[in-house]
N, C-alpha and C positions, 0 to 999 in steps of 0.2 A: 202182855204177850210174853210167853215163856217160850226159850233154848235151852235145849241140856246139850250138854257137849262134852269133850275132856280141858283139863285146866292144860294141858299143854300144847290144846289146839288155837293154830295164829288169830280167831275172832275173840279167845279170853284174851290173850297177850294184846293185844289191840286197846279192848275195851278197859283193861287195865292203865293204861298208857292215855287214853281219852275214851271217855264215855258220850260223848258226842254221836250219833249214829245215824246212818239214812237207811230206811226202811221202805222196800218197793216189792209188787208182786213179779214172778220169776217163774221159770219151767223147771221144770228139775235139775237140768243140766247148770240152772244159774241165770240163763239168758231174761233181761228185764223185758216184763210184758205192760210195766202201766207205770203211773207217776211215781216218783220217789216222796216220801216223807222223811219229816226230821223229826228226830226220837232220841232218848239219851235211855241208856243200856248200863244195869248195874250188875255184879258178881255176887249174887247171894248166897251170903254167908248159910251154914250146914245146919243151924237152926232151922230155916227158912225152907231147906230141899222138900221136906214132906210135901208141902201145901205144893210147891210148883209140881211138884210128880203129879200128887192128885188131879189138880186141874187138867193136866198134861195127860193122863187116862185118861179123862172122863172125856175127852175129845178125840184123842187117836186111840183107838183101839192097839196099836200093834206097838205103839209103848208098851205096854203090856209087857208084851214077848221078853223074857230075860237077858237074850243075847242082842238085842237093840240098845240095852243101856248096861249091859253089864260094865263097857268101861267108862261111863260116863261121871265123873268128878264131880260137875259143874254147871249150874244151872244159872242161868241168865235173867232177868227181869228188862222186858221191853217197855218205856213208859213212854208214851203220844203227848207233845202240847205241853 
């Protein structure tokens, strides 16, 4: 599972700090709809960004869109188990 985000938004600063992570489904707004799982969450390094973009198109279409990620830094790696 991939995030892209910015590097000075509080879920890098977090996951920085512990990579330890619970992962649950949610509305938009945040509010949790099902079980949580346990997941550990890494900061991949800049080498790494292409692949998680790619993947990251080829699923959301509005990735795409330039002004969705234009200020985005930082991409995340969700790993399960």
């Amino acid at each position: 599972l991939y995030v892209m985000t910015r590097s000075d938004m509080g879920k890098a600063k977090r996951i920085r700090n512990n990579p330890q992570v619970k992962v649950a489904p949610c509305t938009i707004r945040g509010k949790v709809t099902g079980p949580e799982f346990a997941a550990r969450a890494r900061i991949l390094p800049p080498e790494e960004h292409r692949s998680a973009r790619k993947t990251l198109d080829r699923k959301y279409w509005m990735a795409r869109i330039p002004w969705i990620w234009r200020r985005t830094d930082t991409y995340i790696e969700i790993s399960f188990g």
